[in-house]
N, C-alpha and C positions, 0 to 999 in steps of 0.2 A: 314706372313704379312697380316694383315687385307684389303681385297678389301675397296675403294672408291667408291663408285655408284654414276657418275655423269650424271645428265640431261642437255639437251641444248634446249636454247629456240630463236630460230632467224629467222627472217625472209627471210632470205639469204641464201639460202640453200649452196651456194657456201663458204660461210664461214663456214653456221655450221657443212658440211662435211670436211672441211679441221680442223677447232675443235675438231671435234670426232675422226679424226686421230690422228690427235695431241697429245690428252690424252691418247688415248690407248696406246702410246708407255711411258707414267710416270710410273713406278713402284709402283704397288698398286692403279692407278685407272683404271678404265672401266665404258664407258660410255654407260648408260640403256637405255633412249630412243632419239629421238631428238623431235623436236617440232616446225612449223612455225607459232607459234602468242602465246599469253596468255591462250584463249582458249584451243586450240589442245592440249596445256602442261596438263591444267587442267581435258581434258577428258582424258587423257594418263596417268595419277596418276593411281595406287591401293593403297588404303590403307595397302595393307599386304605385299607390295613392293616397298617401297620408294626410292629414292633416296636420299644420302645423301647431296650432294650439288646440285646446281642448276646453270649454267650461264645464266643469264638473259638476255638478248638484251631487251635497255628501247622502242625504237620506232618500234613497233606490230601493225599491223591491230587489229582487235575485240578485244582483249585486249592488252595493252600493259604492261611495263614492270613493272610500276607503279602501275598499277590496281592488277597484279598479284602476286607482291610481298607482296602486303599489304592483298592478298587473303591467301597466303601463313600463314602468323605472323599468324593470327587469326587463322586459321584451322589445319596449320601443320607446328607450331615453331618450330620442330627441325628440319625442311630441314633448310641448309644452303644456301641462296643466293649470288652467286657475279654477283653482276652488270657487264652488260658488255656494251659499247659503244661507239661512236666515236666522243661523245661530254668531253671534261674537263670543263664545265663549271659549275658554284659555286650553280646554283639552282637544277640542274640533280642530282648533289653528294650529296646533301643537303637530295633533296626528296626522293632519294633513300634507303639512310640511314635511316628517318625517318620510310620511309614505311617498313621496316625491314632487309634490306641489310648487310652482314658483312662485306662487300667489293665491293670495285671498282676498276675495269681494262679497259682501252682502247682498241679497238679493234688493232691496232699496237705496242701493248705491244711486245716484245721479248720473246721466248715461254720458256724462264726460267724466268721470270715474272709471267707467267701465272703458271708453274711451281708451283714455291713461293708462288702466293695467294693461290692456293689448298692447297698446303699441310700446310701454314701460317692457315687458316681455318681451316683444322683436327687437326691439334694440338691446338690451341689456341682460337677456334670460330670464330677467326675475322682474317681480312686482312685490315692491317691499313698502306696503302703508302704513301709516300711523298704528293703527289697529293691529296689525301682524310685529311691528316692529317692539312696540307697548308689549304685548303679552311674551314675545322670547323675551326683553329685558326683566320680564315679571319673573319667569319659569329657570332662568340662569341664577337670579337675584340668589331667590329659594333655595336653589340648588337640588338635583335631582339625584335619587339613591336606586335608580334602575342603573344595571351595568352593564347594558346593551347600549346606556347612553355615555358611559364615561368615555373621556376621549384621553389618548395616552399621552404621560408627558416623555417629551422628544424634543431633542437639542436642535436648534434650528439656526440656520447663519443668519449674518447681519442683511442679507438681501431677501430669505425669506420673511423676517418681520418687517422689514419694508414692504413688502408686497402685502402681506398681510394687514398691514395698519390701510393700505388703501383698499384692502378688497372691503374693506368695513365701511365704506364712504360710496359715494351715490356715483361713483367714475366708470364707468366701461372697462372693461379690460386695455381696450384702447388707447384709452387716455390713462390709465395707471404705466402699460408702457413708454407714453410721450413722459410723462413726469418723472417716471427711475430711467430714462435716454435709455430703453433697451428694444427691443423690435418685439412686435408683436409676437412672433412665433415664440421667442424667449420667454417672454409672460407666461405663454400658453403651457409650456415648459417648466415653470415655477407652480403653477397653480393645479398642472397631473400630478407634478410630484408631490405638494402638500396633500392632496386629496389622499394618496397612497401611504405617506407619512403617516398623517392624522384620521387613518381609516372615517375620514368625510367625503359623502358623494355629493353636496352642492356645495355652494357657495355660504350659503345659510349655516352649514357645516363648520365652515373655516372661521365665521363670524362668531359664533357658540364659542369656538375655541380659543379665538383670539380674546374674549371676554372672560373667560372664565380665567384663564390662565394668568392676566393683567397685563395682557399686550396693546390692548386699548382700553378705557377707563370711561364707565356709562355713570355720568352724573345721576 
């Protein structure tokens, strides 16, 4: 079984030592460094030693969890970030997602929750819980009047709403490929090119859109 290299980032050291126990006993992960603030995470990176995910605590002194996540996207997209926090409210989930988050956990989660989102994250890229799910369908409902958030409308074929009615559903790339009979690479192939269509850089991005637009329909 392939190691997990998880980083921790909190200002708390009393939690984020009880964290880093915590995961050391998940099978398959191990936690590389810890970190109290945005900063310290940031000086504690090597590039030729990453880690694979990250738990983020959003409120940091010198940088916090926002600043750093969004330092993250840009420099080193494939670390995986989960939010972590002790707020559930609908702008923290929002922001954090936007700034590049695959996920959001409370810090009173149950530690097979926490569990869940890690290994939801290795396998799938994302952790999408009730909690995170609830509040985009809250914030799309509404509809939002910032235009850094509007996404463009753009004609799309009958395979890319296909792909997109499954990117909306709990499937892997994987298995959205086994379902439309096309190979994986091909998927991988539909879902660059949406991303660049629909100037979206997750997943979560495509979701938004496929919502809003009525290519899927949120009772």
């Amino acid at each position: 079984m392939k190691t997990t290299f998880v980083a921790l980032a909190d200002d708390h050291s009393l939690i984020r030592n009880g964290l880093a126990n915590l995961i050391n006993t998940f099978d398959g992960f191990k936690v590389m460094f810890q970190a109290g603030n945005g900063q310290e995470f940031i000086d504690a990176l090597k590039p030729k030693a990453l880690p694979d995910v990250v738990l983020m605590d959003i409120n940091m002194p010198k940088k916090d969890g926002y600043e750093t996540t969004k330092w993250l996207k840009e420099l080193y997209p494939e670390i995986k970030v989960l939010a972590l926090s002790m707020y559930d409210n609908e702008s923290a989930i929002i922001r954090m997602i936007k700034n590049g988050a695959c996920g959001y956990i409370l810090k009173d989660a149950e530690p097979a929750d926490l569990r869940l989102a890690l290994n939801e994250i290795v396998l799938k890229g994302y952790y999408h819980s009730e909690l995170v799910t609830n509040q985009l369908v809250k914030i799309i409902r509404q509809g939002n009047n910032d235009d850094d958030d509007k996404m463009p409308a753009v004609k799309l074929n009958d395979k890319e709403i296909e792909f997109l009615k499954f990117a909306c559903t709990e499937l892997t790339y994987k298995e959205i490929a086994e379902k439309m009979f096309l190979s994986p690479r091909t998927i991988d192939g539909y879902r660059d090119a949406l991303f660049e269509k629909l100037k979206a850089k997750t997943r979560v991005g495509l979701v938004m859109y496929a919502i809003k637009n009525g290519i899927v329909n949120v009772e």
